[in-house]
RODO-2510 file (C-alpha; in nm, 4 decimals, decimal comma):
residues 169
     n   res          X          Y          Z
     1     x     0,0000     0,0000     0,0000
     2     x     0,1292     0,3243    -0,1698
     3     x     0,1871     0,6139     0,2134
     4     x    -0,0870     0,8893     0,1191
     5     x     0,2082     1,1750     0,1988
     6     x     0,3720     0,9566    -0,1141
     7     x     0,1698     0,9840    -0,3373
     8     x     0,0754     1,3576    -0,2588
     9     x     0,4439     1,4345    -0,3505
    10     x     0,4217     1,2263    -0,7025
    11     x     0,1114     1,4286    -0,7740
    12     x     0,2645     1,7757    -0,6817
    13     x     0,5403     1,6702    -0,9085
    14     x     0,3334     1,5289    -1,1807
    15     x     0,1408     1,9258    -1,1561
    16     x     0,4649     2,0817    -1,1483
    17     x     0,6317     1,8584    -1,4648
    18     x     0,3366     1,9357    -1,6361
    19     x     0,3512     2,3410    -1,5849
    20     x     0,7156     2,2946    -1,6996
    21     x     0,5621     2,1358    -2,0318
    22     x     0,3398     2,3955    -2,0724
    23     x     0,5531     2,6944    -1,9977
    24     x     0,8010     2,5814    -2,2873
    25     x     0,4725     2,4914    -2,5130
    26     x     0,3488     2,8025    -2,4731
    27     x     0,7022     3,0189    -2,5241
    28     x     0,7806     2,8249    -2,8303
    29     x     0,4100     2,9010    -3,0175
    30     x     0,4452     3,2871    -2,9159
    31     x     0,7519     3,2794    -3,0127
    32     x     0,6367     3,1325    -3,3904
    33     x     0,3735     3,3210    -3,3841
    34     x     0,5342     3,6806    -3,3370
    35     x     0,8313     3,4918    -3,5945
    36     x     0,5099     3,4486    -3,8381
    37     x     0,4299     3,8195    -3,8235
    38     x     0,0856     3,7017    -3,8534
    39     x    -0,1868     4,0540    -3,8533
    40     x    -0,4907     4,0620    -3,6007
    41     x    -0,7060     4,0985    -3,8955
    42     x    -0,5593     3,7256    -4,0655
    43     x    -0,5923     3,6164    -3,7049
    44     x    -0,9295     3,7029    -3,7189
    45     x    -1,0265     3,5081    -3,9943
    46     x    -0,9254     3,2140    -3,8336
    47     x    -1,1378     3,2562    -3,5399
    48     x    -1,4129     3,3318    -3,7738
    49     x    -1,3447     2,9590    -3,9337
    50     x    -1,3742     2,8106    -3,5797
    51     x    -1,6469     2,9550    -3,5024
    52     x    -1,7629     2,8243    -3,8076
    53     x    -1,6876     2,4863    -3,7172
    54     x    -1,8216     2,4795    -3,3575
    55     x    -2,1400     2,5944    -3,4738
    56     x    -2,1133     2,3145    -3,7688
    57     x    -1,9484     2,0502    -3,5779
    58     x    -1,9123     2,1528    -3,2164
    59     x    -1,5410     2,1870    -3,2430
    60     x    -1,3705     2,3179    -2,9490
    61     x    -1,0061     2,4173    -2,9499
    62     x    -0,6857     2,3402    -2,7222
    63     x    -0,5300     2,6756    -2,6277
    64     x    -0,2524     2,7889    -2,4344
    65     x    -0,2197     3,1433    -2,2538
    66     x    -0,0528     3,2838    -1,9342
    67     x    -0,2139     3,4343    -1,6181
    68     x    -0,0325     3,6667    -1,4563
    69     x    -0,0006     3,5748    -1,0467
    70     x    -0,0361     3,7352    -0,7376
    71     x     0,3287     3,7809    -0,6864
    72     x     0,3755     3,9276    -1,0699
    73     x     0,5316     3,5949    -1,2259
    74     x     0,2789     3,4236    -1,5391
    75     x     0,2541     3,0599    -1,5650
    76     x     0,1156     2,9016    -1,8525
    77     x    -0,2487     2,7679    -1,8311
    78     x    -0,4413     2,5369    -2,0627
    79     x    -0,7923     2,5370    -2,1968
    80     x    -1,0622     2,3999    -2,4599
    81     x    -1,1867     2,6999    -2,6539
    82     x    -1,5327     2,6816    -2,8238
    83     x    -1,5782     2,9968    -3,0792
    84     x    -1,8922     3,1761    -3,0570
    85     x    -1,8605     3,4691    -3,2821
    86     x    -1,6152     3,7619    -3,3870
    87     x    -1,7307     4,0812    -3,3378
    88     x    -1,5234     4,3432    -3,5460
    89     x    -1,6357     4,7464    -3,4627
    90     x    -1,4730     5,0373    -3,4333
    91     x    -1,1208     4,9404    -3,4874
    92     x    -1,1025     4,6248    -3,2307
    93     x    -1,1461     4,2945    -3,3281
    94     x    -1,3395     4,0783    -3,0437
    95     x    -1,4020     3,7247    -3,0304
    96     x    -1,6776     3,5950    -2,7761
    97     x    -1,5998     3,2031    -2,6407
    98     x    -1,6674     2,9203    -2,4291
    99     x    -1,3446     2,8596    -2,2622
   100     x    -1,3091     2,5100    -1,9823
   101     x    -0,9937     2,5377    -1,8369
   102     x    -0,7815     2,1708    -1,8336
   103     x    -0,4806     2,2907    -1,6152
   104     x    -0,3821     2,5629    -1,3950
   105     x    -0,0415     2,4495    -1,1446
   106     x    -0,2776     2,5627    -0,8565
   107     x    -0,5286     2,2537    -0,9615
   108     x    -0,3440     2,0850    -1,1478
   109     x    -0,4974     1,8529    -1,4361
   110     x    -0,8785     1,9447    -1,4627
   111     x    -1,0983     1,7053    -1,6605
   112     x    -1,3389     1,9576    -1,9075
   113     x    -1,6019     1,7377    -1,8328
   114     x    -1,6261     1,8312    -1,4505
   115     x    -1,5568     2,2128    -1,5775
   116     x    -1,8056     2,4623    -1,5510
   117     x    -1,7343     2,6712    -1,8929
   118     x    -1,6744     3,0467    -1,8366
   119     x    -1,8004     3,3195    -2,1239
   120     x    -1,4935     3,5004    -2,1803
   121     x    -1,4345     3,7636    -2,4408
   122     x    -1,0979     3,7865    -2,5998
   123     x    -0,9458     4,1168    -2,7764
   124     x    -0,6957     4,0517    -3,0972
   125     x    -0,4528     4,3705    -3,1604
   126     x    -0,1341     4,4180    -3,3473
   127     x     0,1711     4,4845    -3,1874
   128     x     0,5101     4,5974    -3,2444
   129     x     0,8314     4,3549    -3,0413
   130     x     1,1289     4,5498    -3,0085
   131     x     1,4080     4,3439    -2,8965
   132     x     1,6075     4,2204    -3,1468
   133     x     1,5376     4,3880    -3,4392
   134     x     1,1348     4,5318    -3,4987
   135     x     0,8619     4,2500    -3,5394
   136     x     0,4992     4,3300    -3,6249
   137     x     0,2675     4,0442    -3,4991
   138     x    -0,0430     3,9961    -3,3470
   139     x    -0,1946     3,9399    -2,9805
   140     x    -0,4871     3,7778    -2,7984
   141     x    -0,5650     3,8550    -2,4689
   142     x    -0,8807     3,8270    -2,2591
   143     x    -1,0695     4,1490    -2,2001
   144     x    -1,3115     4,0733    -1,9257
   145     x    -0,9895     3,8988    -1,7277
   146     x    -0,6726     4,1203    -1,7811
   147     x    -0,4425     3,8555    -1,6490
   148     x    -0,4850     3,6276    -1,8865
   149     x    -0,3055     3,7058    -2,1511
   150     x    -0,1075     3,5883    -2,4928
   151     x    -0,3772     3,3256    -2,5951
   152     x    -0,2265     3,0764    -2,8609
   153     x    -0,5155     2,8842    -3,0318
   154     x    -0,4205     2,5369    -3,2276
   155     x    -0,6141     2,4647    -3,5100
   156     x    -0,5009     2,1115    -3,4924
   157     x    -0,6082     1,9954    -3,2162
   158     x    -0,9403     1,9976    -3,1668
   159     x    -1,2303     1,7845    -2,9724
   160     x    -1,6401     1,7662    -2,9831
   161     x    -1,7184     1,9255    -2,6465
   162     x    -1,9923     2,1679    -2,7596
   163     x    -2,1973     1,9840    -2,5177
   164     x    -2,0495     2,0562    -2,1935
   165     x    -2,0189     2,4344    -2,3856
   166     x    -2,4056     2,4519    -2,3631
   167     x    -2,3833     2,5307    -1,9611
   168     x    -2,1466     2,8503    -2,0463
   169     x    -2,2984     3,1731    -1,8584
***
C-alpha cells in the first residue's frame, strides 16, 4: 500500500512537470507566432473559421495562454476553446468564447467534463516587439480577465465538447 504523503508528492510533481511542459509549449508558439508576423485581422479570420466549425461541428479548441499571479510571475495555463462569434467594430477585433480550463499548477490537471465553462471575451490587436530587431505580430488577450493574456489557439487539435459548452454563462 502506496503512504498517502507519497503519493501527494508524485502528484505535486506530476502538476509541477506538467507546468514545466506547458511553460516551454506556450514560449515556443508565441515565439512562432510573433516569428510568423501574422496581422490581427488574418488572425481574425481564423477565429471566424472556428467559429464556423463549432457551430457546424461543435469543435472546441486546445489553447494555451498565461495568467499573470499574485506575486507578478505568469505561468502558462491550458484550456478547450469553443468559438462563438467575432465581433469586429470600431477598430477592435473581439471574439466571444466558451473557454473550460484543463490545467492551472494551482489545480493541477482538470478534466473539461467536470468544468463549468466560463463566457470570456478575448481582444486581438497588433503589436510591435522590439528586442532584437522590430517584429509586427499579433496578440490575444482576454478582455473581461486582464491577467490572462497571450492566448495561442491550435487549429489542430481539436475535440467535440460543444456539449459541456451549452452550460457557459
Amino acid at each position: 500500500m502506496i503512504d498517502a504523503a507519497l503519493l501527494a508528492d508524485f502528484r505535486q510533481w506530476q502538476s509541477f512537470r506538467d507546468q514545466e511542459r506547458l511553460n516551454r509549449e506556450h514560449e515556443s508558439a508565441q515565439r512562432q507566432l510573433e516569428q510568423s508576423g501574422a496581422m490581427a485581422t488574418r488572425l481574425a479570420e481564423a477565429y471566424r473559421s472556428m467559429a464556423e466549425r463549432g457551430a457546424a461541428e461543435g469543435a472546441c479548441y486546445r489553447t494555451l495562454f498565461t495568467r499573470q499571479q499574485q506575486d507578478g510571475s505568469t505561468l502558462a495555463c491550458e484550456c478547450w476553446l469553443f468559438v462563438r462569434k467575432v465581433i469586429a467594430e470600431r477598430g477592435t477585433t473581439r471574439v466571444r468564447a466558451g473557454m473550460l480550463e484543463t490545467f492551472d499548477l494551482e489545480t493541477g490537471r482538470i478534466d473539461p467534463k467536470e468544468q463549468t465553462p466560463v463566457s470570456i471575451t478575448l481582444e486581438l490587436f497588433d503589436q510591435i516587439s522590439v528586442g532584437r530587431g522590430t517584429l509586427m505580430s499579433c496578440r490575444v488577450d482576454r478582455h473581461d480577465q486582464p491577467e490572462d493574456t497571450h492566448f495561442v489557439t491550435f487549429l489542430d487539435q481539436v475535440q467535440n465538447l460543444k456539449s459541456y459548452m451549452q452550460k457557459a454563462d
